[in-house]
Residue, then its C-alpha position, 0 to 999 in steps of 0.5 A: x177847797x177846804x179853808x186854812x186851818x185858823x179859818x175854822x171854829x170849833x162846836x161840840x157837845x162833849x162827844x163829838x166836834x165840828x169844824x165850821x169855817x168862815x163862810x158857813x160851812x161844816x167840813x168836819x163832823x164824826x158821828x156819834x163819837x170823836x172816832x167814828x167815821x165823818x158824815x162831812x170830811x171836806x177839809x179832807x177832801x172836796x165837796x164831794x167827800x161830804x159838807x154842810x153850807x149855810x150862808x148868803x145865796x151867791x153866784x155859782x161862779x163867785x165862791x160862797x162869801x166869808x163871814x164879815x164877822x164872827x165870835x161866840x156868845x160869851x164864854x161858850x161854845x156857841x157861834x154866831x157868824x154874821x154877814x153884810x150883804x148889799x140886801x142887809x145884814x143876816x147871821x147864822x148861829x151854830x152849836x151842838x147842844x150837850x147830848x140827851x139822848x140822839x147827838x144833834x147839830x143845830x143851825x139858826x138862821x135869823x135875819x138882823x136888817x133888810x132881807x138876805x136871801x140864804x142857801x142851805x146846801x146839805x152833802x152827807x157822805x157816810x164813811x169819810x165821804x166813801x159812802x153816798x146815803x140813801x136820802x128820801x123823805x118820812x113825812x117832813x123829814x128827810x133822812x139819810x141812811x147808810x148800813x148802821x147810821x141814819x141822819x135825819x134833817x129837820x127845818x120849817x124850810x122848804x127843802x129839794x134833792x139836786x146832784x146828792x146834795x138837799x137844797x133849801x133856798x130861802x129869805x129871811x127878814x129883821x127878827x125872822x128866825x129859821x132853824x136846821x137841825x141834823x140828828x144821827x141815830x143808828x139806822x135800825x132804831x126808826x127816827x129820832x125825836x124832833x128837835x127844840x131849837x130854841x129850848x136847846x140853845x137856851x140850854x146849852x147858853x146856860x151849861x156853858x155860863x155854869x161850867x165857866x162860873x166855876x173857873x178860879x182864875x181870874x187873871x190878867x189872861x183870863x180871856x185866853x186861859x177861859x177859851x183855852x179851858x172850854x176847848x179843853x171841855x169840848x175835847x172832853x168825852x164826857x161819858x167815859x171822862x176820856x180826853x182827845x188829843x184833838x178832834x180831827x186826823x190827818x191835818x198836816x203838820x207840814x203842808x203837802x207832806x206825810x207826817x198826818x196822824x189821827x188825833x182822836x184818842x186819849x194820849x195818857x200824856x196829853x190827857x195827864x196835862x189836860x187834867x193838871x191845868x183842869x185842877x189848877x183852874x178849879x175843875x176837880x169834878x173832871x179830874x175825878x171823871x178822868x182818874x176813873x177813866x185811867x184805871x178802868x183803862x189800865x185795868x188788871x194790866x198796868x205792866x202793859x201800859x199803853x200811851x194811848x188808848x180810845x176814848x172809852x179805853x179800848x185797846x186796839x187802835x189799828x192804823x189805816x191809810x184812807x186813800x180815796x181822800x186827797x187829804x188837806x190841800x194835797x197832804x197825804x196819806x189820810x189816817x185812821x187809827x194810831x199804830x203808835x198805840x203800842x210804842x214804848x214811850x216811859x214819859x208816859x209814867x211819869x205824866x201819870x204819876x205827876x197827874x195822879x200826885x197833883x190830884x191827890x195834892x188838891x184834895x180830890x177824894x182818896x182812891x185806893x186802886x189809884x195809889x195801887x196803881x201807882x205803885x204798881x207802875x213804879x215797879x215796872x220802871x224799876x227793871x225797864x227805865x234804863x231801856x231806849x224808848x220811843x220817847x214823847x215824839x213817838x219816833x218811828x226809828x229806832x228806839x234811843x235812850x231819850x233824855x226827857x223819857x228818863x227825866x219822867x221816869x225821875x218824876x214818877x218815882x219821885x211823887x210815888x216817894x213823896x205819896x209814901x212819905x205822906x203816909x198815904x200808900x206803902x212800898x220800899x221807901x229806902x230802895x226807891x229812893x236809890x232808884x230816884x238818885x240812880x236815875x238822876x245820875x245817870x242822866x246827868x252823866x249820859x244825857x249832858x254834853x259838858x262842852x257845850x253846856x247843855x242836856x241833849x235829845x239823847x245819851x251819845x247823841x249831839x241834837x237838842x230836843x225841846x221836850x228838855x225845857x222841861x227838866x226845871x218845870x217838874x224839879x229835876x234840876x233847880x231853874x238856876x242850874x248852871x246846866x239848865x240855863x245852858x240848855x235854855x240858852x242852846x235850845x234858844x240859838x239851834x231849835x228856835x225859828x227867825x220868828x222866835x218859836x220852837x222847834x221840837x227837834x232838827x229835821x232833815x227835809x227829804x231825808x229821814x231824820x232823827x224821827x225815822x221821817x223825811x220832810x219838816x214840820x212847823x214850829x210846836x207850839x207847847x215848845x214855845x209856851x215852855x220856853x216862855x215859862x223856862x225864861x220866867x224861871x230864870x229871871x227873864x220875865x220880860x222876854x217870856x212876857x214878849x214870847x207868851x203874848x206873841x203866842x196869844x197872837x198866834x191863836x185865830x180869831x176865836x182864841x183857837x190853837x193848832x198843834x204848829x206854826x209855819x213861820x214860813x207860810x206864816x199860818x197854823x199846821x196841825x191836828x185843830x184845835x190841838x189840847x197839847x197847845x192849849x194847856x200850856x197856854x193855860x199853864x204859862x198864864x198862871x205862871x206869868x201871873x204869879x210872878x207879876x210879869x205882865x204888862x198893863 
């Protein structure tokens, strides 16, 4: 049975993630990109579907034993779990090393007091764990091959074949070092080179100290807003400058139920927020990679934006049901593929435009077809900004007028007019600015419910939506509105949990619900981050101080954050670790440091 979703860490080289959880096993790992199918899908499964354990030999009957502890080196992406054992003490160190050529996943085993007899036990599963390879020896490799993909195990210890799994039984003493690498390589390509272990951890330690080194935040939150900009580094595809939504698909954001969506594409939203926290922490060369990314994404076609796309900017990402997995603890169905790809979302715009604006703001080098494609998106908003969308939440029930959709559009006009004001792109400054009050009025008209002092999810429509917190974030109304308040203030009484969270709108539980699905989900965690900025704006620092550090508490051991919390389980639920939830940590850090409001 796979671990809670907090048990696990996140390791990476930019192209690709794993998850390995506490007791030393990788149950998550995609090859040779985010969206390729797992070679390991445990955690979506059994055993059976595909894991890779190491760790302290244990009895059959027992259960492998969990880490005493577990941490990564300094500001990287490198872990080291650590184990005491009756026979002394053992620690195993994890990291994918930043990709030259053939995508490596490399274990160190090294023995710290006594001698701890070790087990590596090796289950490769190709296609989501569908696939059993063909698993034989080429000299001292051995290598596993099915269809186009090939993995090839290499280690100095000695290894056996028993039930589909590759064994290596083994001791290790004070100061001896043991080293498993796997490497994929396309399986028409012959084998791939051996592997440096020791070369490349030094390596990777040396990335990860120069790329943190270049972090401008240097706050009372820095442990935090640190980890939170490595994970987004990680989720970064670094050939393409893509941004993940997060690595994973299919973890549920309530517990045994259907809402499982594949998270392994680039969200325009998410990564347009991604790049902003990126740039305001100092990271301009990823915003560079990210802005050339989007316009080869968009190309030629920027009337038929997508909200997502793949991680090199392809357009088709068709939704499939995976239905030999079980799914995490029974939660089905399993996903691949994203169907929301072609919904009409029109926030999407004004997130790209906001990101584009704030880039050209911080200096980034001018780009032409940048401002073209700007402009470019303000003239489709121009004729279709006033029709019903499936907004951020990318319901799956009939299009409404959703209220944050029409804010953004707000937004994208209003930092096209600013860039035109500048003197940096040129368009129809007058009839633009008619647009920009069009829209703020009518929102104000039909999107506000006077008798109760609040904006509401949609026009005519009575529920609140959490997305609202941010109409004083992005300036379309002033913190101190008497309606901005109002709506704070009503989001706090109907969409908040007994523990203080945010919820992103009401549910029905096994009735369809205003999102076209039935069951509910945990509290959102970029919800509650806003609500903790939102207070800050308003003058309630200490509550938003409280709010953010009881957040900080949510996050697992190693600072990482799924997309929700289950305040009645009392653990994270979602996609992990969730990009969505760690810019607004970033975010609201800034923020609160800012103002000054921060204890210590």
């Amino acid at each position: 049975m796979a671990g809670r979703i907090e048990d696990y860490a996140l390791i990476g080289d930019m192209q690709t993630a794993a998850l390995v959880c506490r007791d030393g096993t990788v149950d998550w790992l995609c090859l040779p990109r985010f969206d390729s199918h797992a070679i390991f899908a445990g955690i979506l499964g059994t055993e059976e579907h595909g894991f890779w354990r190491i760790g302290p030999a244990h009895a059959a009957d027992a259960g492998p034993p969990a880490a005493d502890r577990r941490r990564y080196h300094g500001d990287s992406l490198i872990l080291e779990s650590e184990w005491d054992t009756p026979r002394g003490t053992v620690r195993v160190t994890d990291f994918m090393p930043p990709r030259d050529g053939a995508p490596q996943l490399i274990r160190i085993v090294e023995g710290v007091s006594g001698r701890v007899r070790m087990r590596s036990a090796l289950r490769m599963r190709f296609s989501y764990g569908r696939v059993v390879p063909w698993v034989h020896k080429v000299e001292a490799r051995t290598v596993a091959v099915a269809g186009p993909d090939s993995v090839w195990l290499d280690t100095d210890a000695e290894t056996h074949g028993e039930d589909l799994t590759t064994y290596s039984d083994f001791t290790v003493s004070p100061g001896e070092r043991i080293a498993f690498t796997i490497s994929w390589q396309p399986s028409h390509k012959g084998e791939p080179p051996l592997s440096e272990p020791e070369a490349a951890l030094e390596a990777t330690a040396d990335f990860w100290r120069d790329w943190v080194e270049q972090c401008t935040y240097h706050g009372p939150y820095r442990e935090a807003v640190v980890r939170s900009l490595i994970t987004l580094k990680a989720l970064t595809y670094a050939p393409t400058g893509g941004i993940v939504a997060a690595p994973t698909t299919s973890l549920p954001e309530e517990i045994g139920g259907v809402r499982n969506w594949d998270y392994r594409y680039t969200w325009l939203r998410d990564a347009a927020i991604t790049l902003s926290s990126l740039l305001r922490t100092g990271y301009r060369e990823e915003a560079r990679a990210w802005r050339e990314w989007l316009l080869r994404a968009v190309a030629g076609d920027p009337e038929n934006l997508q909200i997502m796309y793949g991680i090199a900017g392809e357009r088709e990402l068709g939704e499939a049901e995976l239905d030999w997995l079980p799914g995490y603890e029974n939660s089905t169905p399993v996903r691949v593929g994203n169907g929301a790809a072609h919904q009409l979302q029109l926030d999407v715009y004004g997130e790209v435009t906001e990101a584009l604006h704030l880039a050209h703001m911080t200096g980034l080098a001018r780009n032409d077809y940048a401002s073209l494609l700007q402009l470019k998106l303000i003239r489709y908003l121009e004729t279709h900004w006033d029709q019903p969308d499936e907004g951020i939440w990318e319901v799956r029930g009939p299009r409404r007028h959703f209220v944050h959709s029409k804010v953004m559009a707000w937004v994208a006009v209003d930092r096209t007019i600013k860039l035109i004001e500048m003197g940096d792109a040129d368009g129809p400054l007058e009839r633009w600015r008619e647009l920009r009050d069009e829209i703020h009025r009518t929102v104000c008209e039909k999107g506000y419910d006077p008798e109760r002092n609040t904006f509401t999810q949609s026009y005519g429509s009575k529920e609140l939506d959490a997305s609202l917190l941010l109409i004083p974030q992005v300036g379309f109304l002033p913190p101190d509105d008497k309606r901005v308040i109002g709506t704070i203030e009503a989001i706090q009484r109907e969409l908040s949990t007994e523990d203080g969270f945010v919820l992103r709108y009401p549910t029905a539980g096994e009735d369809a619900g205003v999102d076209g699905l039935a069951g509910d989900e945990g509290a959102f965690l970029a919800c509650s981050f806003w609500l903790a900025d939102d207070l800050a704006m308003i003058g309630r620092v200490d509550e938003a101080r409280d709010l953010f550090e009881k957040l900080l508490g949510l996050r697992n051991d190693l600072g990482l954050l799924a997309e929700e919390w289950d305040s009645g389980r009392q653990r994270q639920v979602g996609n992990f670790p969730q990009a969505f939830s760690h810019v607004p940590l970033i975010d609201t850090a800034l923020r609160l440091t800012a103002s000054g409001a921060y204890g210590g």
